[in-house]
C-alpha positions as CSV (number, residue, x, y, z in Angstrom):
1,X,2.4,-21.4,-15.6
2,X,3.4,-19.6,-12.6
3,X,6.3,-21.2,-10.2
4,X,5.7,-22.3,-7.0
5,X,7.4,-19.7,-5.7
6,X,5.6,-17.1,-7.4
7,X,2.0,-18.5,-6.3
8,X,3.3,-18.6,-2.7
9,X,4.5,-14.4,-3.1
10,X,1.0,-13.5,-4.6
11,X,-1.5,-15.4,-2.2
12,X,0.4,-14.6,0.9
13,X,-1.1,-10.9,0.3
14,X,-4.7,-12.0,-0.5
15,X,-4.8,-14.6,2.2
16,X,-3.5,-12.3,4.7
17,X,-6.1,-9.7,4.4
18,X,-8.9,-12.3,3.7
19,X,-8.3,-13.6,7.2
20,X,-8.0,-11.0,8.8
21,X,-11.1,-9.7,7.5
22,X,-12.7,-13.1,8.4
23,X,-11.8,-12.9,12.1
24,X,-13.2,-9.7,12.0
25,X,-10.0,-8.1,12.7
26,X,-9.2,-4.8,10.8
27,X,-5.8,-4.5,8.8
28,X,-3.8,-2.2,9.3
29,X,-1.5,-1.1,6.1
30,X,1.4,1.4,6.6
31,X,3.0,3.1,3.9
32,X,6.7,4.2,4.0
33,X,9.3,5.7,1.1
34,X,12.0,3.0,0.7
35,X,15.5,4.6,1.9
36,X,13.8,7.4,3.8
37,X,15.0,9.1,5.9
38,X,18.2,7.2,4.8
39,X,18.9,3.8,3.9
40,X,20.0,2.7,7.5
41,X,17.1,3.9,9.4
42,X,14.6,2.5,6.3
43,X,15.1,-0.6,7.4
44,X,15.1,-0.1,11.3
45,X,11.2,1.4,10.1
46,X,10.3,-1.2,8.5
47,X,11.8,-3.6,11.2
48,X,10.0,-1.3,13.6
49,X,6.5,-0.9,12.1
50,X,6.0,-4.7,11.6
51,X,6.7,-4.9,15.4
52,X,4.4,-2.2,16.1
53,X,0.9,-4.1,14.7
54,X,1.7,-3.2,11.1
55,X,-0.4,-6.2,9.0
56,X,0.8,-5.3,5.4
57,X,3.8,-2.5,4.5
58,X,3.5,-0.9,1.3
59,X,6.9,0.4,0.4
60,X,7.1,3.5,-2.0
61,X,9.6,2.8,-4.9
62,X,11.1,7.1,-5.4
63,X,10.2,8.3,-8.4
64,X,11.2,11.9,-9.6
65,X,7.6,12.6,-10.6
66,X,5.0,11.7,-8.0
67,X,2.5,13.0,-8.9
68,X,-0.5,11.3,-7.1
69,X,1.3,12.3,-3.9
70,X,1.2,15.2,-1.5
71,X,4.3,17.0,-0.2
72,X,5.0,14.8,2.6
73,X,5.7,12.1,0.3
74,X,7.1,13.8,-2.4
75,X,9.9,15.4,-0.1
76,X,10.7,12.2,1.3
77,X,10.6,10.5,-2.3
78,X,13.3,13.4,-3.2
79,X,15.0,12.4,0.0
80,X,15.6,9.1,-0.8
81,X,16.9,9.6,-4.3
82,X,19.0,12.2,-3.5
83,X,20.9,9.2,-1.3
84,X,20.4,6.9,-3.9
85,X,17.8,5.2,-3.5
86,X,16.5,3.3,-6.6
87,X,14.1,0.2,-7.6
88,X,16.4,-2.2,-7.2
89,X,17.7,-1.0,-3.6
90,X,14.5,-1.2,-2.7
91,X,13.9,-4.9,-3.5
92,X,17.6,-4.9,-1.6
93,X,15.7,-3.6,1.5
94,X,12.7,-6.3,1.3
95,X,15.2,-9.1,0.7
96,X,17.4,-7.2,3.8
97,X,14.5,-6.4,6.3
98,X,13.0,-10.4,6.1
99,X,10.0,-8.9,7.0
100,X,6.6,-11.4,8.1
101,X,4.0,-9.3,7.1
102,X,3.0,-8.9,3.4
103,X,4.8,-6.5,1.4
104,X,3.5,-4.2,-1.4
105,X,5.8,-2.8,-3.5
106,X,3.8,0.9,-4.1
107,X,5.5,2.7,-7.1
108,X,4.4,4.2,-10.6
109,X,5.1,2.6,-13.9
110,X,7.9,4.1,-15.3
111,X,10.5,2.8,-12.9
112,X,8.8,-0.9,-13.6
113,X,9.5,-0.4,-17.3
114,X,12.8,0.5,-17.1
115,X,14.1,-2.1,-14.8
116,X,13.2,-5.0,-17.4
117,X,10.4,-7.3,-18.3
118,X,12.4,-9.6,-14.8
119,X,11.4,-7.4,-12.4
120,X,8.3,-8.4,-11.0
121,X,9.9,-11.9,-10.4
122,X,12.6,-10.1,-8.9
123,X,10.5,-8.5,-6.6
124,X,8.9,-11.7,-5.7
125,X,12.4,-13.3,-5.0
126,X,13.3,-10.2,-3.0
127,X,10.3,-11.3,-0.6
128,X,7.7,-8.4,-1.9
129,X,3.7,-9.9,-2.3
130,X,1.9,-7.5,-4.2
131,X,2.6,-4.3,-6.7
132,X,0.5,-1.3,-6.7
133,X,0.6,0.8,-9.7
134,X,-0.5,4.7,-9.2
135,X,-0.7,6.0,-12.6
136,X,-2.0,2.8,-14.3
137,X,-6.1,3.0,-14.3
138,X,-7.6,0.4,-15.3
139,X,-8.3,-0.7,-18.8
140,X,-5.7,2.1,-19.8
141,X,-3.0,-0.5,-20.9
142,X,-4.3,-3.8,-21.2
143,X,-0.9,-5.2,-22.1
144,X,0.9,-4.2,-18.9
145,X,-2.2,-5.1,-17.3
146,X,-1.7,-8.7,-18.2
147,X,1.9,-8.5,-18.0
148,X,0.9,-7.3,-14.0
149,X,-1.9,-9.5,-13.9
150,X,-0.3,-12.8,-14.5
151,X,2.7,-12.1,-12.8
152,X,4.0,-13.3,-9.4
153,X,2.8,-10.6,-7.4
154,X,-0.6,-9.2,-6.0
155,X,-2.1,-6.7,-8.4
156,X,-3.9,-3.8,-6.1
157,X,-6.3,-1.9,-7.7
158,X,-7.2,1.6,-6.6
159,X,-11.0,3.0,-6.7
160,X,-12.0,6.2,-5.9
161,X,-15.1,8.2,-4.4
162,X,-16.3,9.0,-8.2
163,X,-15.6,5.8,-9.4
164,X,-18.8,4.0,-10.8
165,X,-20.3,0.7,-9.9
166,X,-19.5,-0.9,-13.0
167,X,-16.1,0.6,-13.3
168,X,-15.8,-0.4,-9.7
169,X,-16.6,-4.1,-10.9
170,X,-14.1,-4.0,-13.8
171,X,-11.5,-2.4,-11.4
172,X,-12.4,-5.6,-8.6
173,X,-12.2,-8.2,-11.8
174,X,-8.5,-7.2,-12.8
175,X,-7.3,-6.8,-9.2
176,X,-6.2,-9.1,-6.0
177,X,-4.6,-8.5,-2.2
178,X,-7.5,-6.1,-2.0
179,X,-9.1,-3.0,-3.0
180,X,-7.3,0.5,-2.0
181,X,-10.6,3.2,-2.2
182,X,-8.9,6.6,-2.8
183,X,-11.5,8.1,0.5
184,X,-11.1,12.0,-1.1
185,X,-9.9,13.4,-4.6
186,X,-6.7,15.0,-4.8
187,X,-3.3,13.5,-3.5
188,X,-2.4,12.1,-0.3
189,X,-1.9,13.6,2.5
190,X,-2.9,14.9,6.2
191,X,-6.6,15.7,6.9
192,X,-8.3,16.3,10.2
193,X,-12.0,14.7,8.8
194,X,-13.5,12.1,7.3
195,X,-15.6,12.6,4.0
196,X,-19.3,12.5,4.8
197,X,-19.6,10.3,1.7
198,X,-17.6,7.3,2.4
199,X,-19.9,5.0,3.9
200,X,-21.8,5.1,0.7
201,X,-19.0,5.1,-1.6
202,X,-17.9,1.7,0.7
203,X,-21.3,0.1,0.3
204,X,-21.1,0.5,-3.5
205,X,-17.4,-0.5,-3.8
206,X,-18.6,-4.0,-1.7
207,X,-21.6,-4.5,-4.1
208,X,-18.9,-4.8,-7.1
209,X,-16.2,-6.7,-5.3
210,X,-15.8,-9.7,-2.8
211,X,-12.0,-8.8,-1.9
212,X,-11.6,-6.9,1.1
213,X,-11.7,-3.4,1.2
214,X,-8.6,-0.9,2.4
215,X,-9.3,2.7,2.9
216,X,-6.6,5.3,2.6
217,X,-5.7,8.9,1.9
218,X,-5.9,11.4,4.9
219,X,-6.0,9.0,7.6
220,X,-3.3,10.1,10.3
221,X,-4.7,9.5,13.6
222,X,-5.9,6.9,15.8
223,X,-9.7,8.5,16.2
224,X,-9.7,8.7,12.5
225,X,-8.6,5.3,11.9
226,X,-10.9,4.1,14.4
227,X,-14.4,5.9,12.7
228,X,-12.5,4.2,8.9
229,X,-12.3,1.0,10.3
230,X,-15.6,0.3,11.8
231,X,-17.0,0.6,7.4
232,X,-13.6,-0.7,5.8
233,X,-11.8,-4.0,6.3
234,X,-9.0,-2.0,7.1
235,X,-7.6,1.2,6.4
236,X,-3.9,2.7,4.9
237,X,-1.7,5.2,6.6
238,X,1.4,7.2,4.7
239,X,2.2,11.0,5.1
240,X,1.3,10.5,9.0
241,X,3.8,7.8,9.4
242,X,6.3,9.7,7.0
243,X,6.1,12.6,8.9
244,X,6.7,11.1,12.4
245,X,9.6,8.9,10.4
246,X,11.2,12.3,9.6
247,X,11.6,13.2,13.2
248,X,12.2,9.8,14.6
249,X,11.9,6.1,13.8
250,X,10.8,5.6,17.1
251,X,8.1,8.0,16.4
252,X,6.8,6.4,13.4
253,X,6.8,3.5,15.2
254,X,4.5,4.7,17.9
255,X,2.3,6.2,15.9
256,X,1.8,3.1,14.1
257,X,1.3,1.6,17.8
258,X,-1.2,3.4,18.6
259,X,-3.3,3.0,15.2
260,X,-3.0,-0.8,16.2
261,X,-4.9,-0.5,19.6
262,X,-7.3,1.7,17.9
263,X,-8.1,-0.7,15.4
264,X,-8.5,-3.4,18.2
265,X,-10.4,-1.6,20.1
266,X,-13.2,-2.1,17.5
């Protein structure tokens, strides 16, 4: 049976973004490398964004090998290791930043494995809500599914534009927070359009699911997140904010400002 404790980590996630999506208010999640651009100004950034209309932070564990991510991220994955940044600084910088808004911990599964079968109630302890997984599809390890799955934190699911219904449904089944739909193949980064297909690739994702409905990949401006928003429940933005957090916390910050009066201007 799962602790109190652990309940209260994993349905603060899925209640946040089911509210939200009941009031009709878009959420707006905001990706950021843990330690980047350095440890100190990590946690001003996360301090900062939460202030700025951020609704959930997902907080990229550095990994040597990210593969799903484009070169924004991966430099400032490199970045942050190359100061020392590892899995369990991170879960010292959600325990350090007390941070009100959900927290995703947004990493790949290697660095879970090798920090011991503890360290999702770790991360729960450390004040993190949900776990995202990039390289584990579904039905691809069913073990560390269930070990995800039953643990103390929100499991977020990732779909994608070629994703089927019932795939979609199966995906939906063995998830909770919400649904993150991949908007465009390849791996994240800037873009300047929206694909033509995602309204349809929404409308089937919401036939196999109930949980609201995140969009992400390419967003990085307020018009953009604006056109996402009015088909999503809300919509995910990364390499734009880890750009502007390479110049500037404060420009992070009011970037992720301004994607908060564009959502509620909707």
């Amino acid at each position: 049976m799962a602790s109190t404790s652990a309940t209260i980590s994993s349905d603060t996630l899925t209640q946040r973004v089911t509210a939200l999506r009941d009031r009709g208010r878009r959420a707006l999640v905001c990706y950021v490398t843990a330690g980047h651009p350095d440890p100190a100004r990590s946690l001003s950034l996360l301090r900062g964004i939460e202030a700025a209309g951020a609704d959930v932070i997902e907080l990229g564990v550095p990994f040597s090998d990210p593969m799903a991510d484009g070169p924004i991220i991966q430099a400032s994955s490199q970045r942050a290791l190359d100061q020392g940044m590892t899995l369990e600084r991170t879960l010292d910088l959600i325990a350090e930043a007390r941070l009100q808004v959900p927290v995703v911990l947004f990493t790949y599964l290697n660095p879970l494995l090798a920090a011991g079968a503890d360290v999702l109630d770790r991360a729960a302890s450390s004040g993190a809500h949900g776990v995202l997984v990039t390289d584990l599809p579904v039905g691809a390890d069913p073990v560390r599914e269930a070990w995800l799955g039953n643990g103390p934190l929100a499991f977020v699911r990732l779909a994608a534009p070629t994703t089927p219904l019932e795939r979609m449904r199966e995906i939906a089944a063995h998830g909770s927070g919400f649904v993150y739909l991949i908007s465009r193949r390849g791996v994240t980064g800037l873009r300047t359009d929206v694909p033509a297909e995602l309204p349809e690739t929404i409308a089937r994702l919401r036939v196999a699911t109930t949980l609201p409905v995140c969009v992400g990949f390419g967003i990085s401006t307020p018009e953009q997140a604006k056109t996402v928003a009015r088909l999503a429940d809300g919509i995910v933005v990364g390499s734009a904010i880890v750009q502007a957090a390479g110049s500037s916390v404060d420009a992070a910050v009011d970037l992720v400002a301004g994607l908060r009066r564009a959502l509620d201007e909707i």
